[in-house]
BAVEXLUM-840264 format. One record per residue: x, y, z of N, C-alpha, C in turn; residue number from 0; residue in one letter. Coordinates in pm, whole numbers. Atoms other than C-alpha are relative to their C-alpha. Layout:
REM BAVEXLUM-840264
+--------+--------+--------+--------+--------+--------+--------+--------+--------+-----+----+
:   n.px :   n.py :   n.pz :  ca.px :  ca.py :  ca.pz :   c.px :   c.py :   c.pz :   i : aa :
+--------+--------+--------+--------+--------+--------+--------+--------+--------+-----+----+
:      X :      Y :      Z :      X :      Y :      Z :      X :      Y :      Z : NUM :  A :
...
+--------+--------+--------+--------+--------+--------+--------+--------+--------+-----+----+
END
This chain:
REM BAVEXLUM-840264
+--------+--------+--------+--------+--------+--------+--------+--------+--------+-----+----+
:   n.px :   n.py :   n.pz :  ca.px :  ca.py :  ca.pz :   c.px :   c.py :   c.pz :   i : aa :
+--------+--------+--------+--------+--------+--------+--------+--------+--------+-----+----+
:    123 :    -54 :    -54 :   -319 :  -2635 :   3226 :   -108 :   -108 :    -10 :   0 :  X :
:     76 :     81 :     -7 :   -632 :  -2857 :   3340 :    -68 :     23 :   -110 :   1 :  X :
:     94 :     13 :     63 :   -916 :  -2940 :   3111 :    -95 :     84 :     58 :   2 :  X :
:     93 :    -99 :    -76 :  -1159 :  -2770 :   3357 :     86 :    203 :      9 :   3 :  X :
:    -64 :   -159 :    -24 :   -915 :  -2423 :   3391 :    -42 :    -15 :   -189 :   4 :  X :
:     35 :    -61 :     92 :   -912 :  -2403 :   3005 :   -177 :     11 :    -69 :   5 :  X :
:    132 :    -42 :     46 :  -1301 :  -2415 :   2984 :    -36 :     73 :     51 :   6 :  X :
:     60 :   -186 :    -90 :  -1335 :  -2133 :   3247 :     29 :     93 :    -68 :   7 :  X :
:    -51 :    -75 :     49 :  -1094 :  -1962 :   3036 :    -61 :     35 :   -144 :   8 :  X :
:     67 :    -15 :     91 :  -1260 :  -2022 :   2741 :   -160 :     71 :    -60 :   9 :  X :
:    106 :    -75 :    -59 :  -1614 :  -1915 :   2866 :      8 :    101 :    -17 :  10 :  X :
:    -28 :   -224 :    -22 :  -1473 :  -1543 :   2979 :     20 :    -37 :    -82 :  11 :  X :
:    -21 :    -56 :    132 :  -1306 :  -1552 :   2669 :   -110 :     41 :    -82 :  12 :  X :
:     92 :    -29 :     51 :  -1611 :  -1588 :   2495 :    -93 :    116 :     36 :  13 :  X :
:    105 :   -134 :    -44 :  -1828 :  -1350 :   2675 :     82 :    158 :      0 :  14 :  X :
:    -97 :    -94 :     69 :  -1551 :  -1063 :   2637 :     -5 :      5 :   -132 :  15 :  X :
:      8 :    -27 :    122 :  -1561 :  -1148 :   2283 :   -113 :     82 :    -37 :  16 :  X :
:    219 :    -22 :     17 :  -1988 :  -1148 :   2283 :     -3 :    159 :     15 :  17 :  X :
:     48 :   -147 :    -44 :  -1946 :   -772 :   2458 :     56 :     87 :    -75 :  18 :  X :
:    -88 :    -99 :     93 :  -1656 :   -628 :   2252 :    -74 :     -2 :   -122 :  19 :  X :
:     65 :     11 :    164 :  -1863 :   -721 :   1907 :   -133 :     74 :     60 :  20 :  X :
:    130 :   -129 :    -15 :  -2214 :   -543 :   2083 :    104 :    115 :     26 :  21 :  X :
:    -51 :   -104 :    -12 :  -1991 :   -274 :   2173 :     33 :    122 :   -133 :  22 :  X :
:    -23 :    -71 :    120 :  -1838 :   -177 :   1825 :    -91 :    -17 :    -87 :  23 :  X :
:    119 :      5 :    147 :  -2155 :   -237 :   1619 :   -102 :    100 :     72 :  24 :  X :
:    127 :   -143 :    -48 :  -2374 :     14 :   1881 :     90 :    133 :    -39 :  25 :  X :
:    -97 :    -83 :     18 :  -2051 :    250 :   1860 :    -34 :     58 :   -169 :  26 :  X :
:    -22 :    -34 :    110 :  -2091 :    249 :   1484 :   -123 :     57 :    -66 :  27 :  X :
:    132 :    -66 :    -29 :  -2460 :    294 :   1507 :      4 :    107 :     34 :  28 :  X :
:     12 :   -110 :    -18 :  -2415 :    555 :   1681 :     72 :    144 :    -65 :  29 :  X :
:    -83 :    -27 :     73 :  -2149 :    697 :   1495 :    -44 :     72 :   -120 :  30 :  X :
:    123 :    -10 :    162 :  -2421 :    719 :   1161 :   -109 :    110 :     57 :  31 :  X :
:     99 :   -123 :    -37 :  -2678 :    930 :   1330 :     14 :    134 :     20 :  32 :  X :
:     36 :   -133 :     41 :  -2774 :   1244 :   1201 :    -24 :    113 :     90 :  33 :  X :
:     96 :    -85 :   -117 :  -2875 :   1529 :   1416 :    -94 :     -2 :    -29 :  34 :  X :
:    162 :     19 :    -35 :  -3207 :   1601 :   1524 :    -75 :     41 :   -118 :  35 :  X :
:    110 :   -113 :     85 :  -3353 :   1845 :   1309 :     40 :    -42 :   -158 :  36 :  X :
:    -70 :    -16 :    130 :  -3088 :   1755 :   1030 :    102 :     80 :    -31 :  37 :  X :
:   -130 :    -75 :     -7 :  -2922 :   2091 :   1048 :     47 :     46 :     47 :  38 :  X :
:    -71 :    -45 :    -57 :  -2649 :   2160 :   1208 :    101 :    152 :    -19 :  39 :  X :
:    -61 :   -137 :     -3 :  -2450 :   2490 :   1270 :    153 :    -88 :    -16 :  40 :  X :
:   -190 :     44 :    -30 :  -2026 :   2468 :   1229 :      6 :    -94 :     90 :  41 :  X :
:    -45 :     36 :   -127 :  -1992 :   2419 :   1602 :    -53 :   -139 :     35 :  42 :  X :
:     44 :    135 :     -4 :  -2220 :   2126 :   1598 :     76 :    -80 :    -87 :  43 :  X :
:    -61 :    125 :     58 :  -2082 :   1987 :   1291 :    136 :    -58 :     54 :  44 :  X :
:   -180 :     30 :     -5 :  -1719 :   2010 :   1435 :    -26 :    -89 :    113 :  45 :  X :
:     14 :    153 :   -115 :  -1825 :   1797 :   1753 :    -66 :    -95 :    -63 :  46 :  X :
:     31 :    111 :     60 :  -2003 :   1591 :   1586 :    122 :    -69 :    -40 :  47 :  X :
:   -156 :     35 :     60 :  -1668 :   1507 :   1411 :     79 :    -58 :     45 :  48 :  X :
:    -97 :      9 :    -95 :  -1462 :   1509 :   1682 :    -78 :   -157 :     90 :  49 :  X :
:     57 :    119 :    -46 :  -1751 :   1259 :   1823 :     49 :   -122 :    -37 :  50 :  X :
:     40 :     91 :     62 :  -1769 :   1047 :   1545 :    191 :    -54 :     33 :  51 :  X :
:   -119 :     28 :      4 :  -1353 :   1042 :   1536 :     56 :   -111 :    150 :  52 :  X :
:      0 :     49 :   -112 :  -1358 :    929 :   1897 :    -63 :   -125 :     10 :  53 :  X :
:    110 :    103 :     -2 :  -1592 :    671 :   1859 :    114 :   -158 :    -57 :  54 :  X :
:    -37 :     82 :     26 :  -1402 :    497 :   1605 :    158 :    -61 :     47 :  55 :  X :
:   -135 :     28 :    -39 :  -1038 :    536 :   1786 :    -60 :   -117 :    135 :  56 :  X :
:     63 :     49 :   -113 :  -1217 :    369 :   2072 :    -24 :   -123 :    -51 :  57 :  X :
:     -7 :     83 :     53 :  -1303 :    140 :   1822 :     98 :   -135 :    -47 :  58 :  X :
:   -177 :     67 :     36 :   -959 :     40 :   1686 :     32 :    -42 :    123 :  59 :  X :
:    -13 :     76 :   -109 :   -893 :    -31 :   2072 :    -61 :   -151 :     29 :  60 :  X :
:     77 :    158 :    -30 :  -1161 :   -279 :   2085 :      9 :    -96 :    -87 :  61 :  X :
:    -22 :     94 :     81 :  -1108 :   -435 :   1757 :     96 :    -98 :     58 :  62 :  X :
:   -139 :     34 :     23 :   -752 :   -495 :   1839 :      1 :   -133 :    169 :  63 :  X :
:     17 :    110 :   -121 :   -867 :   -663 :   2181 :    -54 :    -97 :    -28 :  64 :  X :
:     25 :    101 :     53 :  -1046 :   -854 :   1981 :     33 :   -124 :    -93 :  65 :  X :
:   -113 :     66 :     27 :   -800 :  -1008 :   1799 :     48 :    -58 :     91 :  66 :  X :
:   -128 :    148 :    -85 :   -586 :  -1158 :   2081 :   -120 :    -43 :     75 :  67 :  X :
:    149 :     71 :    -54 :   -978 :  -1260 :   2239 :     25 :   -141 :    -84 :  68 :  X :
:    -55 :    142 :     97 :   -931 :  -1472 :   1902 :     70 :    -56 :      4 :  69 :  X :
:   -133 :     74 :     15 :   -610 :  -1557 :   1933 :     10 :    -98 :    149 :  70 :  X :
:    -22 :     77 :   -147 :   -630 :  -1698 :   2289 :   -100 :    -91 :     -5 :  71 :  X :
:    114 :    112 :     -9 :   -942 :  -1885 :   2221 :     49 :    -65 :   -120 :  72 :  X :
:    -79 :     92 :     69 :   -746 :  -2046 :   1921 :    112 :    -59 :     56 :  73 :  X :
:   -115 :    113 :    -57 :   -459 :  -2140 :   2151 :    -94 :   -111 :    104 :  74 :  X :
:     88 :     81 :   -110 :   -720 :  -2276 :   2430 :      4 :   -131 :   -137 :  75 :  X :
:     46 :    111 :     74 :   -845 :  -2507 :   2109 :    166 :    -63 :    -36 :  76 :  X :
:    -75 :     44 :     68 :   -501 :  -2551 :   1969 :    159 :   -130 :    132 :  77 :  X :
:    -55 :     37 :    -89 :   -372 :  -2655 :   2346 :    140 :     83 :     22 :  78 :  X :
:   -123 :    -87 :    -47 :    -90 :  -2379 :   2376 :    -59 :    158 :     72 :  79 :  X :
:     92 :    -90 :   -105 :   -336 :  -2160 :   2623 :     49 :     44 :     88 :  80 :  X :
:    -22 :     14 :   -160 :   -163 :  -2042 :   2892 :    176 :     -1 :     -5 :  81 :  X :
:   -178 :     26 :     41 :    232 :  -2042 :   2723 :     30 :    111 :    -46 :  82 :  X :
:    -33 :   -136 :    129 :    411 :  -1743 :   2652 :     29 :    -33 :   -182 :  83 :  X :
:    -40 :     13 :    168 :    490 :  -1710 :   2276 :    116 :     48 :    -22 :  84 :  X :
:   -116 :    -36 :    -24 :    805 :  -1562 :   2362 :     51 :   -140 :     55 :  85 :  X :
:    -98 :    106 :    -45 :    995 :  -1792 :   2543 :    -32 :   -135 :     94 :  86 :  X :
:     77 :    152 :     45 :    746 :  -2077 :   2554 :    -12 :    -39 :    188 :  87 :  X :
:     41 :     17 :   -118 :    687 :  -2037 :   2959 :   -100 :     16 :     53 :  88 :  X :
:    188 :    -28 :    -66 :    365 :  -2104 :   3190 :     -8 :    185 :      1 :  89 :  X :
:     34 :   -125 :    -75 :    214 :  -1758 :   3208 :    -85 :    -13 :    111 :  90 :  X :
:     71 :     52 :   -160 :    102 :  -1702 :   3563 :   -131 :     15 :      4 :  91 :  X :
:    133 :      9 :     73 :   -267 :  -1785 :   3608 :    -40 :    122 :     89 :  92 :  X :
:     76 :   -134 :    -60 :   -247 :  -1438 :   3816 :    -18 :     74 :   -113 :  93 :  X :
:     -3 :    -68 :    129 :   -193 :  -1286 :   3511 :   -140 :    -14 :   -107 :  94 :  X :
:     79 :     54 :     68 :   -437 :  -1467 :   3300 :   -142 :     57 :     75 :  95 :  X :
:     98 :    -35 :    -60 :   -702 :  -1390 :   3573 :      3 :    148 :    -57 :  96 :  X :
:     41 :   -203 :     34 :   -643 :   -967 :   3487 :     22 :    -37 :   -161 :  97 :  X :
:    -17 :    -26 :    168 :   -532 :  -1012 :   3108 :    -74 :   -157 :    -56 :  98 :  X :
:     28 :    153 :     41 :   -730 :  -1375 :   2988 :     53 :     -2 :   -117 :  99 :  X :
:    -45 :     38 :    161 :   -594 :  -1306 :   2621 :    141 :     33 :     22 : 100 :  X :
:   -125 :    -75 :     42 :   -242 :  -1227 :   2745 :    109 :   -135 :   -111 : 101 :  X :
:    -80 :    114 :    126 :     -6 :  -1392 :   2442 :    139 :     -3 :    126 : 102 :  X :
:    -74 :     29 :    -38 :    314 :  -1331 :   2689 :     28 :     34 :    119 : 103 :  X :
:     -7 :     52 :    -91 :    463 :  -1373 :   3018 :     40 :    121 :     86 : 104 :  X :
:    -41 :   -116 :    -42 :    519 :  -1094 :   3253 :    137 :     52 :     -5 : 105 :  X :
:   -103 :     -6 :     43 :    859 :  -1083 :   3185 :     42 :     55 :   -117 : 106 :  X :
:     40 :    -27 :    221 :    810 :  -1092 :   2771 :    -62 :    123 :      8 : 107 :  X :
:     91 :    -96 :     23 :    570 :   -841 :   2841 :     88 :    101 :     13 : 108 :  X :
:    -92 :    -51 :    -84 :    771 :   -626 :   2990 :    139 :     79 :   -105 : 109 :  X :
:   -111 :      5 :    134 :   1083 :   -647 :   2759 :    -33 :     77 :   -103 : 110 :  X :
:     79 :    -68 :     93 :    829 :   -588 :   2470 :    -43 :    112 :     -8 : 111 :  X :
:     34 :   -114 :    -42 :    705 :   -304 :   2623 :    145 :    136 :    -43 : 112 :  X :
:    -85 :    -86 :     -4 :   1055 :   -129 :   2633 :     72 :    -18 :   -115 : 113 :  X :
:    -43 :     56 :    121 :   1149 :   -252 :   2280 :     95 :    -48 :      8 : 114 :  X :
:   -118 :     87 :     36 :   1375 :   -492 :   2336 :    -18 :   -103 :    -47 : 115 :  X :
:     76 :     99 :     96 :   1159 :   -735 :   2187 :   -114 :      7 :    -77 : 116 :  X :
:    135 :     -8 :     30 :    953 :   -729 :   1901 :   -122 :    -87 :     55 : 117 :  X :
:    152 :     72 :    -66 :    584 :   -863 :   1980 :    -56 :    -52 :   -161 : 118 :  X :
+--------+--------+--------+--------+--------+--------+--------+--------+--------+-----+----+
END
């Protein structure tokens, strides 16, 4: 992969990172706030609950995207950007364009998906 493709890639990466980290720190903010008055009835507290529970599963999604965000902007630096980790082939840069942190190759993916390979 060029010098110029892995700094485009690196860029989005970054700004995906920048949005996923405001994302889960307003999420968690919001997450903390009290009702209005203070007190709530059952029915409120139980959505509330169900809110707050939602919030953070939503969370765990974004963390976890944030991880291979990291991990792909450590291969960009480490120069293995752009290689499956499976079976060490270009991943296609169509791919890369919809997934920029993908670790493996549509193929790998694929496989992994149907457990025939761990990930």
């Amino acid at each position: 992969m060029k010098k110029r493709d892995r700094d485009q890639y690196k860029i989005r990466l970054s700004k995906i990172r920048r949005d996923l980290i405001g994302d889960v720190e307003a999420k968690k903010r919001d997450s903390q706030e009290p009702g209005d008055d203070g007190t709530q009835d059952i029915g409120d507290l139980a959505a509330n609950i169900y809110s707050r529970q939602l919030m953070m599963d939503l969370g765990e999604k974004e963390r976890e995207q944030l991880k291979l965000v990291d991990i792909a902007l450590q291969r960009i630096a480490s120069g293995d950007y752009g290689v499956c980790e499976e079976c060490q082939s270009s991943i296609p840069v169509k791919r890369l364009k919809v997934v920029p942190y993908a670790r493996l190759c549509v193929a790998c993916q694929n496989e992994a998906e149907q457990g025939e390979k761990p990930v």
